[in-house]
Steps between C-alpha positions, in 0.01 A plus 500: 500500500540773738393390844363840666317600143307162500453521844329835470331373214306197685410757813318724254240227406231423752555175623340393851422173576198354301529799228853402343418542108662838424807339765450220263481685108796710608747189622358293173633789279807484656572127447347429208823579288681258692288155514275330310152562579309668817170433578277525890336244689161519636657667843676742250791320569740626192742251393788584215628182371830421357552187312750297535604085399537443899363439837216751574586769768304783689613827591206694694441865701205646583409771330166674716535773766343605830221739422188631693184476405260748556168403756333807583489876367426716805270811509884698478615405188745239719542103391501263676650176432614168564854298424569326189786287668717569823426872532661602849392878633827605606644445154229646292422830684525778264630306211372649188261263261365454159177375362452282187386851310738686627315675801795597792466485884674438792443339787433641791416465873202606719535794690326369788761223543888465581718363275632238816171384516389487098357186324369477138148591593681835603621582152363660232554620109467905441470517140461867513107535445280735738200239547402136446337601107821657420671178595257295368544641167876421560520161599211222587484254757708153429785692294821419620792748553914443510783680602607767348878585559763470274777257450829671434887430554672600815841494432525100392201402702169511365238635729106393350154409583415170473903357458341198646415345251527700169889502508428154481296574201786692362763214562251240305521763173887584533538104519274461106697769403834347599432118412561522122391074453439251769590111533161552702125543487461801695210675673488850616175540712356823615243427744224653676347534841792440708473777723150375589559150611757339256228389228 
């Protein structure tokens, strides 16, 4: 398994936390050759199970992102929004995102205030669209947005969105791949809604 393509993979579904299924469908695809069934919990937990004669074990990573979800379309076209996790405004200024249907934007500041003195309520999405109708037709209040910057190699490091925790993820479907039979029961959990509160 080839760490950067899977990792590429897994940041191309939409996956914030509390909307994991495509996160979820993708990762199940992936592991399904190597255990014996995969099913999801009522959280959308997914959990790949691989049987074995012995003592039952867990391995577990998270599998939702940050996101923002959008709160308010002003009279502009601009978005407004709140954070799906620990969003922080110096480290999210101008970072380019992606809706669940593909819409684009990027985050952007006020004019009217400095960047030294910039909270969340200070930042907003420009999605490109000359007036709130035009946006509306876009994208609707309550959809959720992620980053949208690639994960590539620089020479042996890999730089990525969201490396915390889907090259945890990754590790979890190297390991199936690698474990050809088990004196163990073995779990490998994907789980939801870390990011917002460790549910």
């Amino acid at each position: 398994m080839d760490i950067l393509h899977t990792l590429q993979l897994l940041n191309a579904c939409h996956g914030p936390s509390g909307d994991e299924r495509e996160l979820a469908a993708a990762i199940q695809t992936l592991a399904a050759p190597y255990v014996h069934d995969c099913y999801t919990d009522v959280m959308g937990n997914l959990i790949c199970h691989k049987k074995g004669p012995g003592s039952r074990v867990l391995f577990c990573a998270h599998m939702d992102s940050l996101g923002c979800m959008i709160t308010h379309i002003e009279k502009e076209g601009f978005l407004r929004f709140c954070k799906i996790g620990g969003l922080h405004p110096n480290s999210i200024l101008h970072t380019p995102v992606r809706f669940k249907n593909g819409v684009q934007g990027l985050i952007s500041l006020d004019e009217r205030v400095q960047v030294k003195d910039m909270t969340l309520d200070d930042l907003y999405i420009d999605i490109g669209a000359h007036d709130a109708d035009e946006a509306k037709a876009m994208v609707q209040v309550g959809d959720t947005a992620v980053y949208n910057t690639p994960a590539f190699a620089a020479g042996d490091r890999l730089v990525s969105p969201y490396m915390d925790n889907r090259i945890s993820c990754v590790v979890l479907l190297m390991a199936m791949e690698q474990l050809q039979k088990s004196e163990n029961d073995l779990y490998f959990v994907f789980t939801t809604q870390e990011e917002v509160g460790l549910r």
